[in-house]
N, C-alpha and C positions, 0 to 999 in steps of 0.2 A: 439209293437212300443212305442219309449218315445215322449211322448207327448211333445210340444212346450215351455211347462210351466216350465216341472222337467230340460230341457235342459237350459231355461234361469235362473233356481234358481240357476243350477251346475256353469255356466261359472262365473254369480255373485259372488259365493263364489269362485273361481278359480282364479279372479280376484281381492276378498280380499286379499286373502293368496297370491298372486302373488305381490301387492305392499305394503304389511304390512314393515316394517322396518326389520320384521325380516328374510324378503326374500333377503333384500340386502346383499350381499357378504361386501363390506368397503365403509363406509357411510364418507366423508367428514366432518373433524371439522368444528363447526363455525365459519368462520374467521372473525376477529373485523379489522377496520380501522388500517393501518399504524400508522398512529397516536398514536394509542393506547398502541401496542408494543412498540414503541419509549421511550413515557413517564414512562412506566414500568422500562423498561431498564436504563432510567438516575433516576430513582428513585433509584432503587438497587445499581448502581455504586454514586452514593452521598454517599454513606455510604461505597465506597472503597478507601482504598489510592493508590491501585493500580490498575490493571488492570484488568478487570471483564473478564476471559476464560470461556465458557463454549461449552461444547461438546455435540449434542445428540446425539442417539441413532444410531445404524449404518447399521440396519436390518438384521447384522448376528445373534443377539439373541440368535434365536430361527430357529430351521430347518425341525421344521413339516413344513407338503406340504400344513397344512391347516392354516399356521400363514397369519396373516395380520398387518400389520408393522401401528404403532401406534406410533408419537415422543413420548420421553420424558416428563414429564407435564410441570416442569422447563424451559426448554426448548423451547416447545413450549408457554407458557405462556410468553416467553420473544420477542419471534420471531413472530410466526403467522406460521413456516415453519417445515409442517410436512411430511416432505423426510428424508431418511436416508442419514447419512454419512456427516452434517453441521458439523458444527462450529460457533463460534461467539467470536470477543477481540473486548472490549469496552475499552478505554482510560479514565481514573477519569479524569472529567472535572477541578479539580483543578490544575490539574500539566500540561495541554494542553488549555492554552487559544488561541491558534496561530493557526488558520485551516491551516496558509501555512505548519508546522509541520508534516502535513500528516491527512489521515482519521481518527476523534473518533471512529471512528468502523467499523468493519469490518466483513462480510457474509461470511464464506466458505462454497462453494459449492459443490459437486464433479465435474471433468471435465465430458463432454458430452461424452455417451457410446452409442452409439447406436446397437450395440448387444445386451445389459443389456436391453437397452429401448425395444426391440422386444418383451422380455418376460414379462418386467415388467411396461410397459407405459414411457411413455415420461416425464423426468425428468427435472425440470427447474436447469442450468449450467449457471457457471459464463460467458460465451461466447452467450449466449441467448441476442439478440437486446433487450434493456429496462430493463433489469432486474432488474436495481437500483429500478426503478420504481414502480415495480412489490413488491419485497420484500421490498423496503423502507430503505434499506441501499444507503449510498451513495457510498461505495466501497463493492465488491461482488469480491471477490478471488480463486480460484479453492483448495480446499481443501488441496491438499498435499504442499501448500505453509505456511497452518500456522502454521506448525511446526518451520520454521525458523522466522516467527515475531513474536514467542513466544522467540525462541534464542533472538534474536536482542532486545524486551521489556528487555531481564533479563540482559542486559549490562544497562538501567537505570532505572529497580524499582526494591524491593528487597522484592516487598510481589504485591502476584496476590491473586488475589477472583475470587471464584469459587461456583455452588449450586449445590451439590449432590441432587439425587431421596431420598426419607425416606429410609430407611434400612427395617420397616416392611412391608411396602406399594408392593415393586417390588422386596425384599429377595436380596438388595446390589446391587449397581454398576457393571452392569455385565458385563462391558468392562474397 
């Protein structure tokens, strides 16, 4: 017979290793205030004359069965928003002092899949109640839109900024 003793040492340690960090499957960045992002983000475009694109990560990658999709660091460091398949077009504050001109910035999102979401969780979409909110954009766009108000930017600025990953860090831009 196992004694009462060796039975509560096993579950103790069973319940170590069961919530060590290293049991969890994909652990949640730490996300910083709204705020935080924001000011990041007009810091970087003060130092643009144009329009700050940037793109992250899309979760095609990679297609092992054991990948776990991680943003871009850029990216997220700029956003807070670590889902595959954004976006983001910041307006230089210098050449748009007019909010009636339109939004300084803008979230792309993908639009809502809910087939995608069965296998892969419930994804925040530009169609989501509040979402400005949530992300801290004041406009939140569905993804396959900004390709055309990247057209529509290049009829009046004639240089965009953008931040590439390091080249040795993730071995190149892999999209």
């Amino acid at each position: 017979m196992i004694s009462s003793r060796r039975i509560r040492t096993f579950s103790t340690l069973l319940l170590l290793l069961v919530s060590s960090p290293f049991a969890v499957a994909q652990q949640r960045r730490e996300r910083e205030p709204n705020s935080v992002y924001s000011y990041r983000r007009a810091v970087l475009s003060s130092h643009c004359e144009g329009p700050l694109v940037l793109w992250g990560f899309t979760g095609r990658e990679e297609f092992s069965q054991t990948y776990v999709f991680a943003q871009e660091n850029n990216f997220y460091y700029l956003t807070g928003h670590n889902q595959e398949g954004a976006g983001l077009i910041r307006l230089p504050s210098k050449k748009n002092p007019n909010p009636a001109e339109g939004p300084r910035e803008i979230l792309f999102l993908p639009p809502k899949n809910p087939s995608n979401e069965k296998w892969n969780g419930v994804r925040m979409s530009p169609s989501d109640p509040g979402i400005e909110t949530v992300t801290g954009f004041a406009s939140v766009k569905p993804f396959p839109e900004m390709r055309a108000e990247v057209e529509n930017l290049a009829k009046s600025y004639s240089t965009f900024c953008t931040v590439l990953p390091y080249h040795y860090e993730n071995g190149g831009y892999p999209h």
